[in-house]
C-alpha positions as CSV (number, residue, x, y, z in Angstrom):
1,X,-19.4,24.1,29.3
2,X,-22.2,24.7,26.4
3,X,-25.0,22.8,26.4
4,X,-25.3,21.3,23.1
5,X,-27.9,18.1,24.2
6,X,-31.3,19.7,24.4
7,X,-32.9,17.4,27.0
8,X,-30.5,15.1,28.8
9,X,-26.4,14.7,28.6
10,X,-26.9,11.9,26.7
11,X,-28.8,10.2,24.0
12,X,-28.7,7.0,21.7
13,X,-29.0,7.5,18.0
14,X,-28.8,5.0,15.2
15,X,-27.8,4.3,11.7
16,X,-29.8,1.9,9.9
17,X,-29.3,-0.8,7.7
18,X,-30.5,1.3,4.0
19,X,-27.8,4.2,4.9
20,X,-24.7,2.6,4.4
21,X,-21.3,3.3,3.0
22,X,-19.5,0.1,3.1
23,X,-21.6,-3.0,3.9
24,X,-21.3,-3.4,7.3
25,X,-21.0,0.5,8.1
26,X,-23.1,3.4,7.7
27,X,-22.5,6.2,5.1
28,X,-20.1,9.0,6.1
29,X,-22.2,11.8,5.2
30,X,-25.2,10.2,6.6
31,X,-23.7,9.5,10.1
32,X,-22.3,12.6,10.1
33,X,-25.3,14.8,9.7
34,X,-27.1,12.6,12.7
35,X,-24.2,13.8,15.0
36,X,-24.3,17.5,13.5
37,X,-28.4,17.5,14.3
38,X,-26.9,18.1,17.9
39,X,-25.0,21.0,17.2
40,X,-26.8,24.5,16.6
41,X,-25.6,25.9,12.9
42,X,-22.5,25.0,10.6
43,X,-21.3,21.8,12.2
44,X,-17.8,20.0,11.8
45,X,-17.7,16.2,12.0
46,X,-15.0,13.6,12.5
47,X,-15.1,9.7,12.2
48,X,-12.8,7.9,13.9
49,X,-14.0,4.3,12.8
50,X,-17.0,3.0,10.9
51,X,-20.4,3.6,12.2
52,X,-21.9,0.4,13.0
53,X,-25.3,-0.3,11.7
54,X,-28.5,-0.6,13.6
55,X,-26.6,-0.1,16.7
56,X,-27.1,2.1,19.4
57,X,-24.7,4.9,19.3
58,X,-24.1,6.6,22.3
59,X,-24.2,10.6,22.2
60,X,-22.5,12.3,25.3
61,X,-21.9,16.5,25.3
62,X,-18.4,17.1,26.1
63,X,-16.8,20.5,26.3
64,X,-17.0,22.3,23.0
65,X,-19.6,19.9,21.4
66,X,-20.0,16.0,21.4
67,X,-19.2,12.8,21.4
68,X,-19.9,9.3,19.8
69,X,-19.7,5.9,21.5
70,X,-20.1,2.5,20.8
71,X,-18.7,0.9,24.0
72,X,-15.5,1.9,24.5
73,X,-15.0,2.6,21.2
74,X,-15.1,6.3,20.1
75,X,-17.0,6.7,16.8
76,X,-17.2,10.3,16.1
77,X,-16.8,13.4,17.4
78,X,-19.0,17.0,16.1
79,X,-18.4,20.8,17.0
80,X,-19.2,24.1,15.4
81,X,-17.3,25.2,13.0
82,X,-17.0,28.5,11.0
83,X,-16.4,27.4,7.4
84,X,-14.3,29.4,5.8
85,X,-14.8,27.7,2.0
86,X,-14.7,29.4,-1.8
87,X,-17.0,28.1,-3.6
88,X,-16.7,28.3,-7.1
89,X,-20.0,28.8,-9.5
90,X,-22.3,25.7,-10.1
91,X,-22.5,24.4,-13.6
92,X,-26.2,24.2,-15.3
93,X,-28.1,21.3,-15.3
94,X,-27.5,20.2,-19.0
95,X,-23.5,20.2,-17.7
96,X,-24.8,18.1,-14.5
97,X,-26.6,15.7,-16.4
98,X,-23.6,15.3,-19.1
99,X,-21.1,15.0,-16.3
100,X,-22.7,12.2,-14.9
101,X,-22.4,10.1,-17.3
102,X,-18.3,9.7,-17.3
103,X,-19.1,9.0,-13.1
104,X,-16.1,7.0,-12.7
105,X,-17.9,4.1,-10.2
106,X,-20.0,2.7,-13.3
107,X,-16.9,1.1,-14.1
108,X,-15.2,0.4,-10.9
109,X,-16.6,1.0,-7.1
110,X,-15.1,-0.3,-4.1
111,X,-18.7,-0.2,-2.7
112,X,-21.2,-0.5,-5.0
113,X,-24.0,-0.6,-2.5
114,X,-23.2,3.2,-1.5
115,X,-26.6,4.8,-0.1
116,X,-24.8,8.0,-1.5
117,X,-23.1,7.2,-4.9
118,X,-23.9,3.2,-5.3
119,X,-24.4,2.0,-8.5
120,X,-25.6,-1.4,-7.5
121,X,-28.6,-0.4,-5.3
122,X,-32.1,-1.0,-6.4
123,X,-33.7,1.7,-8.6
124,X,-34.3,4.7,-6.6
125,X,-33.3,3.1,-3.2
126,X,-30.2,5.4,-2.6
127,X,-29.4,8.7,-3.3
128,X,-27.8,8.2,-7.3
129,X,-25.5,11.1,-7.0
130,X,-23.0,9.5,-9.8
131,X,-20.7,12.8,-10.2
132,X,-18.9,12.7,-13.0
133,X,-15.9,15.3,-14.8
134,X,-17.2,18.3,-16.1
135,X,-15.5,18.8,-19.6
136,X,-12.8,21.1,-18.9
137,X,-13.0,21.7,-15.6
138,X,-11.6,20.7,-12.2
139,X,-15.6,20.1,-10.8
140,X,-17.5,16.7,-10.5
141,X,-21.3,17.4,-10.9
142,X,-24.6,15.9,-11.3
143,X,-27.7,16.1,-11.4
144,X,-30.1,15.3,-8.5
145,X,-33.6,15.1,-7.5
146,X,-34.4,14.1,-4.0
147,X,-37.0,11.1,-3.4
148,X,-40.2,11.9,-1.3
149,X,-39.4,10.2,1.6
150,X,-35.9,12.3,1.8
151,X,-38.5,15.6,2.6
152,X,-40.1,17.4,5.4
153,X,-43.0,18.0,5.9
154,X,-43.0,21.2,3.9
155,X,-40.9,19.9,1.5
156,X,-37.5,20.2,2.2
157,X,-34.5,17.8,2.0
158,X,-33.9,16.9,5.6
159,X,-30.7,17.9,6.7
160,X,-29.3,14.6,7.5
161,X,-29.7,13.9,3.9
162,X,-28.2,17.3,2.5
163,X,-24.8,16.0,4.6
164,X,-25.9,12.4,2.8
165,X,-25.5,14.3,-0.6
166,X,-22.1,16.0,0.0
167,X,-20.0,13.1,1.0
168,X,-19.4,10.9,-1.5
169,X,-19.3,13.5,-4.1
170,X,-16.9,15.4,-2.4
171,X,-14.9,12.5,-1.9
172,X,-14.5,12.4,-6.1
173,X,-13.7,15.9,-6.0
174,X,-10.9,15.6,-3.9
175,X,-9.6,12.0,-5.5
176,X,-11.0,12.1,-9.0
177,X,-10.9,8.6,-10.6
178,X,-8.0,7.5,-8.7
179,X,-8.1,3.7,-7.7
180,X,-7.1,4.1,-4.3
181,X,-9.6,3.3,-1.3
182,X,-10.5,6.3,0.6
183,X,-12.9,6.8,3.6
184,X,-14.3,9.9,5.2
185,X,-12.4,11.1,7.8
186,X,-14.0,14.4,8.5
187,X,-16.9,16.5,6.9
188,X,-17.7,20.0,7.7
189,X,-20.9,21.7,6.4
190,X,-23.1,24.7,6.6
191,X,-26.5,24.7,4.9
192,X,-27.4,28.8,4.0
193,X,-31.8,28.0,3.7
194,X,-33.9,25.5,3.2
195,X,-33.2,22.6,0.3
196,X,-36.4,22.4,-2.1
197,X,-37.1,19.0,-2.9
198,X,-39.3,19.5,-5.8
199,X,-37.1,20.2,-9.2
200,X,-33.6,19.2,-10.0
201,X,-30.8,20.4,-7.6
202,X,-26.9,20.3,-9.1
203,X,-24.3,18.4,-6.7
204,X,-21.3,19.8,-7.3
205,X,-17.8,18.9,-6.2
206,X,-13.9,20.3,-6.1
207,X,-10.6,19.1,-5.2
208,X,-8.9,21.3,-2.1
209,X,-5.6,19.2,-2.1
210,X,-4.0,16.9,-0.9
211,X,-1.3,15.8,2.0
212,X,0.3,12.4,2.4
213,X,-2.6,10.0,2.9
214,X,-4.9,12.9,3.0
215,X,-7.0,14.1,0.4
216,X,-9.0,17.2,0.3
217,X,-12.5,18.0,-1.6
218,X,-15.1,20.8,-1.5
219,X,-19.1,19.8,-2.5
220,X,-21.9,22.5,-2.7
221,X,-25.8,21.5,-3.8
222,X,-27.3,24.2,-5.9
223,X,-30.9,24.8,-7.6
224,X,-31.2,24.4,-11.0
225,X,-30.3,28.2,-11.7
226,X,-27.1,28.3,-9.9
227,X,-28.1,29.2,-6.3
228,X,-26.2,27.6,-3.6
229,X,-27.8,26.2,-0.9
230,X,-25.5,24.0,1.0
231,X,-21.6,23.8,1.6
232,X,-18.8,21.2,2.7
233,X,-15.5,21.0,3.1
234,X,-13.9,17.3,4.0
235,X,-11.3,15.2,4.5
236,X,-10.7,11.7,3.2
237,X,-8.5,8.9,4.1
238,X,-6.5,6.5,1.8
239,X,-6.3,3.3,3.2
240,X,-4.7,0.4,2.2
């Protein structure tokens, strides 16, 4: 069995209250890239309920990666994953910035307290990735330029937020401005170097398909000139 826990076979981890998707739970993305942090490289992530909030989360290694507890309950799973994912070119950031404004949740959001894509957060509190259409085009894009405290110490986005930054969006790649209520069933993401957090990045999104309740989206976050820097392919859930 691989070792994926450094120190022990099991640890606690915990979302808190700012990082959430719905109210009451935390953000997909975000709760995802805490479980990937325990898996060396490109990570795949399933949720099999909501993430509680400032709860501990129990993480026990279990053959071929690990697992997620809240009791009895199983929260999530993550593994490694090779992720096999085309991405297409990033727009510019003029295109980005245009885009945004047609984001479809500045007229309607199921939850508009989002840490990701909220419109109804303070100023600067979440992560105001608000991808909108790009004019002719299958992509969702915006602009995006991380907050301070999002950084390392040598200024790079922190991974947990680069997984942060491709959920939601890729959630409106895969479902466009459809009204149906979707949450993140699984995210799977490989980051190719470091994400600068001075300058504006493009977020970037792409619809993969769909299958019954199950809809399919790429995302990718790219500097300003078109580099990419960071992948993900997921999977989201309509619910009624």
């Amino acid at each position: 069995m691989a070792a994926f826990l450094a120190d022990q076979d099991m640890q606690d981890i915990v979302v808190p209250g700012r990082f959430n998707g719905p109210p009451n739970s935390g953000n997909g993305g975000y709760s995802a890239g805490l479980v990937a942090a325990f898996i060396d490289g490109p990570a795949r992530v399933r949720l099999y309920s909501p993430p509680p909030l400032e709860t501990p989360l129990r993480v026990s290694d279990v053959v071929g990666g690990v697992e997620v507890s809240f009791g009895d309950t199983l929260v999530a799973s993550g593994a490694p994953v090779q992720l096999d994912l085309e991405v297409p070119p990033a727009p510019d950031l003029a295109t980005a910035r245009d885009a945004r404004k047609r984001f479809p949740g500045f007229k309607q959001h199921l939850f508009p307290t989002c840490f990701v894509c909220g419109p109804g957060r303070p100023l600067h509190d979440g992560l105001e990735l608000f991808t909108g259409p790009v004019a002719d085009s299958r992509l969702y894009a915006c602009p995006w330029t991380p907050a301070a405290d999002l950084l390392d110490d040598e200024g790079n986005v922190l991974p947990v937020f680069v997984w942060s930054a491709l959920d939601c969006p890729s959630g409106f790649g895969a479902f466009g401005d459809q009204k149906r209520p979707m949450l993140l069933g699984e995210l799977a993401l490989e980051q190719y170097g470091p994400v600068p957090g001075t300058g504006d990045l493009v977020v970037f999104a792409w619809p993969l398909g769909s299958e019954r309740r199950k809809f399919y989206g790429g995302a990718a976050v790219a500097t300003g000139d078109g580099e990419v820097l960071a992948a993900a392919r997921a999977i989201w859930i309509a619910v009624d």
